[in-house]
C-alpha positions as CSV (number, residue, x, y, z in Angstrom):
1,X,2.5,44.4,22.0
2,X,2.0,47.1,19.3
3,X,-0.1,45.1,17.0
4,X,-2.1,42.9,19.4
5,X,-4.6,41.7,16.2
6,X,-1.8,39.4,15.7
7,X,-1.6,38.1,19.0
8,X,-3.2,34.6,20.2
9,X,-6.4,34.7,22.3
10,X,-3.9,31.8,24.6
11,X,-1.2,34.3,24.7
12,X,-3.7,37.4,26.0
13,X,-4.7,35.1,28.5
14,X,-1.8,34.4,29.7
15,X,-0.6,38.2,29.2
16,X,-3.9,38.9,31.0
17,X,-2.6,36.3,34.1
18,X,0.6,37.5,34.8
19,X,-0.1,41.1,34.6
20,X,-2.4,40.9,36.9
21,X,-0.8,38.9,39.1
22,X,2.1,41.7,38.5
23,X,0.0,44.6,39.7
24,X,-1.3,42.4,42.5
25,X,1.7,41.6,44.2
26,X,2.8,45.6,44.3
27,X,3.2,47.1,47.2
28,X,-0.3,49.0,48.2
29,X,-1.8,47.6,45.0
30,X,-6.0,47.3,45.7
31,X,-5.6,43.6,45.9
32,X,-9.6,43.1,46.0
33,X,-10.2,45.0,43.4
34,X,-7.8,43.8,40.9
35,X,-9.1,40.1,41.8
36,X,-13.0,41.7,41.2
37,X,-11.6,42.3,37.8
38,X,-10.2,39.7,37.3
39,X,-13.2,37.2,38.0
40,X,-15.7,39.5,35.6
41,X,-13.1,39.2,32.9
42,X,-13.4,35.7,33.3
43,X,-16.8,35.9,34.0
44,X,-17.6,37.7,30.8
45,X,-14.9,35.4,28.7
46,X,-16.7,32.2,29.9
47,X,-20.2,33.4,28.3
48,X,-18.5,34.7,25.4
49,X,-16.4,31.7,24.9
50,X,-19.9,29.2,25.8
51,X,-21.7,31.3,23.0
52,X,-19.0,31.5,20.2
53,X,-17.9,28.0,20.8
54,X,-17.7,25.8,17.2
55,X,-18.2,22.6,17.5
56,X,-17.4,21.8,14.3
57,X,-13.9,23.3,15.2
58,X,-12.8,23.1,18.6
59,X,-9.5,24.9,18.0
60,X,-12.0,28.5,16.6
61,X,-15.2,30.6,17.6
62,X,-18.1,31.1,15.2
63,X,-17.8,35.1,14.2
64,X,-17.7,37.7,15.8
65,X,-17.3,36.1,19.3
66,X,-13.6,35.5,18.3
67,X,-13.1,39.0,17.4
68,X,-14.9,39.9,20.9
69,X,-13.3,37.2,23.0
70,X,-9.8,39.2,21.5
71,X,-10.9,42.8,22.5
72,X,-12.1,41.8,25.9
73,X,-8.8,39.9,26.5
74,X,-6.8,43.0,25.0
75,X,-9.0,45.6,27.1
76,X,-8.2,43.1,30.6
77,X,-4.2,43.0,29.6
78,X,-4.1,47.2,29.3
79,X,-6.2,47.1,32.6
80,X,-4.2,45.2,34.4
81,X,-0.5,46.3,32.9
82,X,-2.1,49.9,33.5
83,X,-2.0,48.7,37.4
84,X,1.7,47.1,37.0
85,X,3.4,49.6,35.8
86,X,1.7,52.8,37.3
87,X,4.6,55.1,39.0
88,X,3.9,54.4,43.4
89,X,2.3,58.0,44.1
90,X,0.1,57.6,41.5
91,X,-0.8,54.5,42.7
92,X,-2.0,55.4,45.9
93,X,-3.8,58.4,44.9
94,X,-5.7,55.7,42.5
95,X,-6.6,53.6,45.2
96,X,-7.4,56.5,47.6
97,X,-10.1,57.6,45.2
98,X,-11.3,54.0,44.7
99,X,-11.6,53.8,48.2
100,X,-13.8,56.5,48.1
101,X,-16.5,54.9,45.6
102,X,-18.2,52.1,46.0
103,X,-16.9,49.1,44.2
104,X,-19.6,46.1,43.5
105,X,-18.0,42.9,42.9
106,X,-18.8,40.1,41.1
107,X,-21.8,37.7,42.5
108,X,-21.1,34.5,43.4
109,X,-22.2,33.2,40.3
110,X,-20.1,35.3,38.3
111,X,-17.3,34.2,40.0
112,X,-18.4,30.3,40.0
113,X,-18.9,30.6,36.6
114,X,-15.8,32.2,35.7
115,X,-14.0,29.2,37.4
116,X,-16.0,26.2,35.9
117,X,-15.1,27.8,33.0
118,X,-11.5,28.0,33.3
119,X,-11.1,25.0,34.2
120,X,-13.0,23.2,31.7
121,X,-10.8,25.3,29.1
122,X,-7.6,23.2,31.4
123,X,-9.4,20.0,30.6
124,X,-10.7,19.6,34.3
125,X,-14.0,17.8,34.7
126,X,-15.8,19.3,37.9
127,X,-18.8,17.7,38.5
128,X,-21.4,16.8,41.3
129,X,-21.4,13.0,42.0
130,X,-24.3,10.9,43.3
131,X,-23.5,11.5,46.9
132,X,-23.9,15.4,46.3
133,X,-20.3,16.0,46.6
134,X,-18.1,18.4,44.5
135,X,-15.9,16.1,42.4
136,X,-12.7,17.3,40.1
137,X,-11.0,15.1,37.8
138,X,-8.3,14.7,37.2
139,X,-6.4,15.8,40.7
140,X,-3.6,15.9,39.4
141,X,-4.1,18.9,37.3
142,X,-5.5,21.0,39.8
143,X,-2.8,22.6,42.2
144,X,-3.2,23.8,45.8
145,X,-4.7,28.1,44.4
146,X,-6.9,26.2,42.5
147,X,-8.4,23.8,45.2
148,X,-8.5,26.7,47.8
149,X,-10.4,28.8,45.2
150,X,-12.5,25.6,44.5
151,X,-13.5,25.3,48.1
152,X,-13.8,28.8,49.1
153,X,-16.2,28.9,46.6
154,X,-17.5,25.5,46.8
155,X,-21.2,26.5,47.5
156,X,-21.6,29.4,44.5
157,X,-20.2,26.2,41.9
158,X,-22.0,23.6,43.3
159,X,-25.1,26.3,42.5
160,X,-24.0,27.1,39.4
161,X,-23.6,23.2,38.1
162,X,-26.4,22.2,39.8
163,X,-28.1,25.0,37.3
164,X,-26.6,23.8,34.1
165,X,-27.9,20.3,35.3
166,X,-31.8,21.7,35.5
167,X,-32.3,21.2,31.7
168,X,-35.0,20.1,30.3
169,X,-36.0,18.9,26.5
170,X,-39.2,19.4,24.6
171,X,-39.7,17.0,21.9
172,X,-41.6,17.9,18.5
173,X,-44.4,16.2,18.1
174,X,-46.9,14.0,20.1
């Protein structure tokens, strides 16, 4: 991963995934904090991603929000392999000191935007339906983290699309 220019943004995010997941699963590893991380990166990915997107070319991002979207996945994959790989002593002393400061997770927003994002990117439609409850289609494509993440934070993403929904239009002209 010497040259990462070269690398896909779909392969830093899956880089991104599974080393985080790596330095998560270590023993002592500061769980909460690495899944803080974790939902800003995604967080700050989604508004990058929204802002960038080309719709004239749904496979690229209008300049520079490609260029961006790459360094923020690069910086997210050094994070967490930085976490995964760090010797045991050194990894408690980290978390000691961590301990010590205070950490300020992401809001509920962050993190319910981070998710509608993601899985829009998958091809899942989550919606709100007539009755006012949280609908995701197709099931089939969602598996059992995803619908516990869905309905732990079920309240922060029916906010969030209830949000995007407020829009309003002003015409030109009388």
């Amino acid at each position: 991963m010497s040259d990462t220019a070269e690398i896909s943004i779909g392969q830093l995010q899956r880089d991104m995934l599974t080393q985080q997941a790596a330095a998560r699963h270590r023993d002592g590893a500061p769980v909460l904090h690495l899944d803080n991380r974790l939902n800003r990166y995604q967080a700050d990915l989604a508004a990058l991603a929204e802002a960038g997107y080309d719709h004239t070319n749904p496979h690229a991002y209008r300049p520079p929000y490609g260029e961006r979207i790459h360094a923020l996945l690069t910086e997210a994959v050094i994070e967490f392999t930085k976490w995964a790989d760090m010797p045991q002593a050194e990894l408690a002393s980290a978390v000691w000191r961590m301990n010590q400061s205070d950490v300020v997770p992401p809001t509920p927003k962050e993190i319910a935007h981070g998710i509608i994002a993601r899985l829009t990117r998958e091809g899942i439609e989550i919606r709100i339906d007539d009755t006012g409850k949280l609908r995701v289609s197709p099931g089939s494509k969602v598996d059992q983290g995803d619908r516990a993440l869905i309905q732990t934070n079920r309240v922060g993403i029916m906010e969030e699309l209830a949000r995007r929904d407020d829009v309003w239009v002003v015409k030109n002209g009388p």
